[in-house]
C-alpha positions in Angstrom: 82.6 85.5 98.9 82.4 85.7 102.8 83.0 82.1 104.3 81.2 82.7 107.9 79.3 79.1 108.5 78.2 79.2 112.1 75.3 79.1 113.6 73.1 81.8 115.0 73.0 80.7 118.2 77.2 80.2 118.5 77.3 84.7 118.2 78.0 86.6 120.8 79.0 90.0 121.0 82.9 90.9 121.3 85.2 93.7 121.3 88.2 94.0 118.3 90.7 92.9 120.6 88.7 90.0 121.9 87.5 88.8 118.3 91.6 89.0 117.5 92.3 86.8 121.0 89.4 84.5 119.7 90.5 83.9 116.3 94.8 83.5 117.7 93.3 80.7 120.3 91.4 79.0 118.2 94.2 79.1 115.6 96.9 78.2 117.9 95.2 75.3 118.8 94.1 73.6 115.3 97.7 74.4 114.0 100.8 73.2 116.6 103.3 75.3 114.1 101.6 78.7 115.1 103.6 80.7 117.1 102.9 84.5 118.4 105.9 86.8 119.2 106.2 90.2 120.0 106.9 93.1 123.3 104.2 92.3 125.5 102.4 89.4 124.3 103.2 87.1 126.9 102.2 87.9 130.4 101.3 91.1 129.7 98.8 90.3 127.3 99.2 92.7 124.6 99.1 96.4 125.3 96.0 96.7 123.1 94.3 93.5 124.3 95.4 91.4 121.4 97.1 88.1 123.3 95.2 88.3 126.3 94.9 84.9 128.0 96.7 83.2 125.4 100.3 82.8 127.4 98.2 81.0 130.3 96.7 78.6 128.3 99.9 77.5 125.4 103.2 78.9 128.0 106.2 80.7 126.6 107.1 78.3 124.0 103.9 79.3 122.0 103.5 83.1 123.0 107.0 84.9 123.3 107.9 87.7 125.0 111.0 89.4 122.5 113.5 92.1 123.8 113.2 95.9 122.5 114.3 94.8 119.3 112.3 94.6 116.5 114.9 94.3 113.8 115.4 91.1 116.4 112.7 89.2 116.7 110.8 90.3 113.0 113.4 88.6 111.7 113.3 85.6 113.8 110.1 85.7 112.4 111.1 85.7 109.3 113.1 83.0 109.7 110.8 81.2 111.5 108.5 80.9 108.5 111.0 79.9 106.1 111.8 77.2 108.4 108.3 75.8 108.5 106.6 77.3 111.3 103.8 80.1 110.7 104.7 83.1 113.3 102.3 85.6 114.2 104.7 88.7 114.9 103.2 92.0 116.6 104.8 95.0 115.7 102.9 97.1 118.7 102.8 100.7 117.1 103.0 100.8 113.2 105.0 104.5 113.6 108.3 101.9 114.5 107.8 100.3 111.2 111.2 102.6 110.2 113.3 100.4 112.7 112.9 97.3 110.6 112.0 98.3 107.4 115.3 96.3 105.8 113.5 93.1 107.4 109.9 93.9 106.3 110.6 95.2 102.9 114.1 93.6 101.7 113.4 90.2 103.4 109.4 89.0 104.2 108.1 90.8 101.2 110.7 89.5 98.6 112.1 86.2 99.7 109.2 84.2 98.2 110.0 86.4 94.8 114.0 85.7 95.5 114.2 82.0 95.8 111.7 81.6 92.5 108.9 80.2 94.4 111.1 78.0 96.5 110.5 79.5 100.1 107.0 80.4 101.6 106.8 83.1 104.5 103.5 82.6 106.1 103.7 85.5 108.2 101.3 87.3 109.6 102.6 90.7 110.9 100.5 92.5 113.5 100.5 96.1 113.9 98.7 98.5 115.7 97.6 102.0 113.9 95.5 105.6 114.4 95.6 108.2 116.6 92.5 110.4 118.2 93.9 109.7 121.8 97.2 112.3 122.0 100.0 110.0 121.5 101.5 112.0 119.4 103.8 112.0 116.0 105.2 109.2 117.2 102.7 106.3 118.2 99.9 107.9 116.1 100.1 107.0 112.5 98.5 104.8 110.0 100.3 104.4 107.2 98.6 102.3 105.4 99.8 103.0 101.8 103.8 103.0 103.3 103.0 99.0 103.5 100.1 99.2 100.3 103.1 100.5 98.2 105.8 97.3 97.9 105.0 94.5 96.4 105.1 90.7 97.9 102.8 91.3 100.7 99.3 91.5 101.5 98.1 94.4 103.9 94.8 94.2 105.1 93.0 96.4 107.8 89.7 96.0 109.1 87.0 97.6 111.0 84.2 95.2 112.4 84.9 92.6 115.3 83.2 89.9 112.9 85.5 91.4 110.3 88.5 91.6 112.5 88.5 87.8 113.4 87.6 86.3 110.2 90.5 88.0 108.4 93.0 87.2 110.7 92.4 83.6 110.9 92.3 84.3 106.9 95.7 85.7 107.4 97.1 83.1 109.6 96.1 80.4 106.7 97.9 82.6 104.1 101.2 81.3 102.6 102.1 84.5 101.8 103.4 87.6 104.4 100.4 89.5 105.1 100.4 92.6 107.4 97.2 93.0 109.7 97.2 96.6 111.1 94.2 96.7 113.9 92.8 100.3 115.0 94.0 100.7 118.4 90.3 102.8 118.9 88.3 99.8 117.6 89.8 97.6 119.9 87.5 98.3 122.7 90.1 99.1 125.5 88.7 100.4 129.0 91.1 103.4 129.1 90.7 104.4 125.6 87.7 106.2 124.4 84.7 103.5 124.0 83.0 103.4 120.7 80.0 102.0 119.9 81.4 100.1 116.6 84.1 98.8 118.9 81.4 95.8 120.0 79.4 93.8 117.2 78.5 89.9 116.7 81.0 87.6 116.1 80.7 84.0 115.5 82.2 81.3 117.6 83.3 78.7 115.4 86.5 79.7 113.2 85.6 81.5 110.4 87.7 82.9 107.2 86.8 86.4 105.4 88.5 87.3 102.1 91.7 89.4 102.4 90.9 91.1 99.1 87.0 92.6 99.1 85.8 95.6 100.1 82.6 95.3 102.2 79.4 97.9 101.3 78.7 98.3 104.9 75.5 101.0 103.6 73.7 101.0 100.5 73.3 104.8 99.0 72.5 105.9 95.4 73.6 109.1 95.8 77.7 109.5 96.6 79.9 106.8 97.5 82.0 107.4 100.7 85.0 105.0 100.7 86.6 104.6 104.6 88.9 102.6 106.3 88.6 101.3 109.9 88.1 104.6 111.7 87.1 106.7 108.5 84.8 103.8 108.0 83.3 104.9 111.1 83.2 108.5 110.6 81.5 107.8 106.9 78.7 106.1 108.6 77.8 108.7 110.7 78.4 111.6 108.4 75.9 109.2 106.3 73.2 109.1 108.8 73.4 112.9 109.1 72.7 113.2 105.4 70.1 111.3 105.1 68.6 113.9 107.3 69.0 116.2 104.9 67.8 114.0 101.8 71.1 112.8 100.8 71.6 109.6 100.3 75.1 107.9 100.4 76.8 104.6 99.9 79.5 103.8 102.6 82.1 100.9 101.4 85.1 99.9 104.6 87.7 99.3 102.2 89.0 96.7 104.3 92.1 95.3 102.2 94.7 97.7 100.9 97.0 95.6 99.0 95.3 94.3 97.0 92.4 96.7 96.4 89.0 95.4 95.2 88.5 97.7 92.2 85.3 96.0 91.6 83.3 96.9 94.3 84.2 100.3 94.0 83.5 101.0 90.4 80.4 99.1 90.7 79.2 101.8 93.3 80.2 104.6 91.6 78.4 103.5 88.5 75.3 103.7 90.6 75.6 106.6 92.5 77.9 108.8 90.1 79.8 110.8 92.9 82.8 109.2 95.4 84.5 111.1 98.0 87.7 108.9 99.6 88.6 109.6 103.4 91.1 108.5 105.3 93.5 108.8 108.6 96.4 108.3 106.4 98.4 111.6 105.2 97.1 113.1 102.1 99.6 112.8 99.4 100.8 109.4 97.8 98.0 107.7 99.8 95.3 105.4 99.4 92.8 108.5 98.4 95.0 109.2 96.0 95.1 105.3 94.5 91.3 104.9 94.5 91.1 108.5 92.8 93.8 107.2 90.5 91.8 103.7 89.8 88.4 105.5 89.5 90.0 108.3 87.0 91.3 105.8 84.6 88.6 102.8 85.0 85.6 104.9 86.0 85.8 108.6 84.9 82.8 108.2 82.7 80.8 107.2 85.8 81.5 110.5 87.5 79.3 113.8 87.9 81.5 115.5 89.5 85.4 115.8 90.7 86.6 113.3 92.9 86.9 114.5 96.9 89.5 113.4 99.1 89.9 113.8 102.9 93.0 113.1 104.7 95.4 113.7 107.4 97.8 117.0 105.4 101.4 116.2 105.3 101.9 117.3 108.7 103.4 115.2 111.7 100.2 114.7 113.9 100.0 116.5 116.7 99.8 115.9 120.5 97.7 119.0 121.2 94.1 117.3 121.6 92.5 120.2 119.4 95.2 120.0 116.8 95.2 116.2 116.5 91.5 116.6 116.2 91.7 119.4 113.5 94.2 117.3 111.7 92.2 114.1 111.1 88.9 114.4 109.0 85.8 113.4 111.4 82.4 113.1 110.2 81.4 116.9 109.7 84.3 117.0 107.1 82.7 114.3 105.2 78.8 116.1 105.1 80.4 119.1 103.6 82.5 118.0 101.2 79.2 115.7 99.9 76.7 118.5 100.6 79.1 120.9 98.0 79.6 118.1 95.7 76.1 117.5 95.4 75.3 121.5 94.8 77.8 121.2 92.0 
């Protein structure tokens, strides 16, 4: 069940990377052991707007700078937590996750499991994901299902500024090591491309959101389109350009990937019989290929028709603008796999 509680006239509209400065300050201040590390997120402010301010206002005790290291300072993190303090670690591009995966996987994910309960890691690790803006192979993946995969953490990754803040200050109260992977397009930034879904209402007052429900973000009774944070996006629009053509569809933002909320989606494909699963991760081993998986054993009686899925093929994305933009599935991809499913 959400949790948001304040009032109507305490919402204002904010971008993603001001709702995640918003939730951090008001965080930072109603818990002393909060702590934000990371490249950047001091003076700087966070290359995707996510600290802005904050060094200013709680100094270089609170909001520390780190070296080039991330094996470094994630596991000063980690250490951190198990010490008592709850460390909000940025990890700027999720494409350096490979650096440090002995500290992410061997160590924050399994240390709770190790010492039988004994040690709590409330760490929240920040990490920025997507491409559409030629960066390359390098600084423009998601890989949401390389984090969705290992047990012992919870990896969450929203869309909506209201969404964006509640969850992280959800995150930030978790005992548990939960990853938080923002869209760097969703953030708002003035030298990235501005999106319209980038901006939405957010409450003032601190607010928590579930880290394990999908949200239906459009009621449909014809196909359910399941997205995540950009795909989330694209679903909408491809949704509204149905509807044009008599087509009704259901659009769910998946929201939390570990765990997924296997309720919400069969409960949508039971009404509208038809789901088609895009995303901006690579195709195989991914999250369409879980859903698909959950929906084929839990839900196959539901279905009219085969299960569609949309992703990024196992190719390293490309810098070439028109490459990059052939590689990851937009909104026209979603209208024709729906308007052939629906001929079926």
């Amino acid at each position: 069940m959400e949790t948001i509680k304040a009032k109507k006239d305490k919402i204002r509209k904010l971008t993603g990377s001001k709702a995640m400065v918003q939730a951090l300050e008001q965080e930072l201040v109603r818990d002393k052991n909060i702590i934000v590390m990371g490249e950047d997120v001091g003076k700087y402010g966070g290359i995707f707007g996510s600290t802005t301010g904050l060094y200013d206002k709680f100094g270089p005790e609170r909001i520390m700078d780190t070296p080039i290291s991330e094996t470094g300072f994630i596991g000063a993190a980690i250490g951190a937590a198990a010490a008592g303090l709850r460390p909000v670690v940025e990890l700027m591009f999720v494409d350096f996750h490979g650096v440090v995966m002995d500290q992410i996987y061997n160590h924050m994910a399994k240390i709770h499991y190790m010492s039988g309960g004994n040690v709590k890691l409330p760490i929240v690790l920040l990490t920025g994901v997507g491409g559409g803006y030629s960066d390359a192979a390098q600084h423009s993946q998601t890989l949401y299902a390389s984090f969705g995969h290992l047990p012992g953490m919870k990896v969450v990754a929203p869309t909506f500024p209201e969404d964006i803040k509640g969850m992280l200050i959800a995150a930030i109260r978790d005992d548990n090591p939960v990853v938080f992977m923002f869209h760097k397009t969703l953030q708002g930034l003035g030298w990235m491309d501005q999106l319209q879904a980038s901006l939405g209402p957010v409450p003032e007052d601190a607010y928590t959101i579930p880290l394990n429900k999908a949200k239906v973000v459009r009621e449909g009774k014809d196909v359910t389109i399941v997205g995540v944070q950009m795909m989330t996006i694209e679903a909408l629009n491809a949704a509204g350009k149905l509807a044009e053509r008599g087509i009704d569809a259901e659009v769910i933002d998946l929201r939390s990937i570990k765990p997924i909320d296997k309720e919400t989606l069969l409960k949508s494909v039971a009404k509208t019989n038809r789901l088609v699963v895009v995303d901006e991760d690579y195709l195989s081993y991914g999250i369409t290929a879980e859903i698909s998986a959950i929906m084929a054993s839990e839900g196959f009686h539901h279905l009219k028709s085969p299960i569609v899925r949309l992703a990024i093929p196992d190719v390293p994305i490309p810098y070439s603008r028109v490459l990059e933009k052939y590689v990851i599935p937009d909104a026209q991809d979603i209208i024709n796999a729906v308007e052939n499913m629906i001929t079926v």
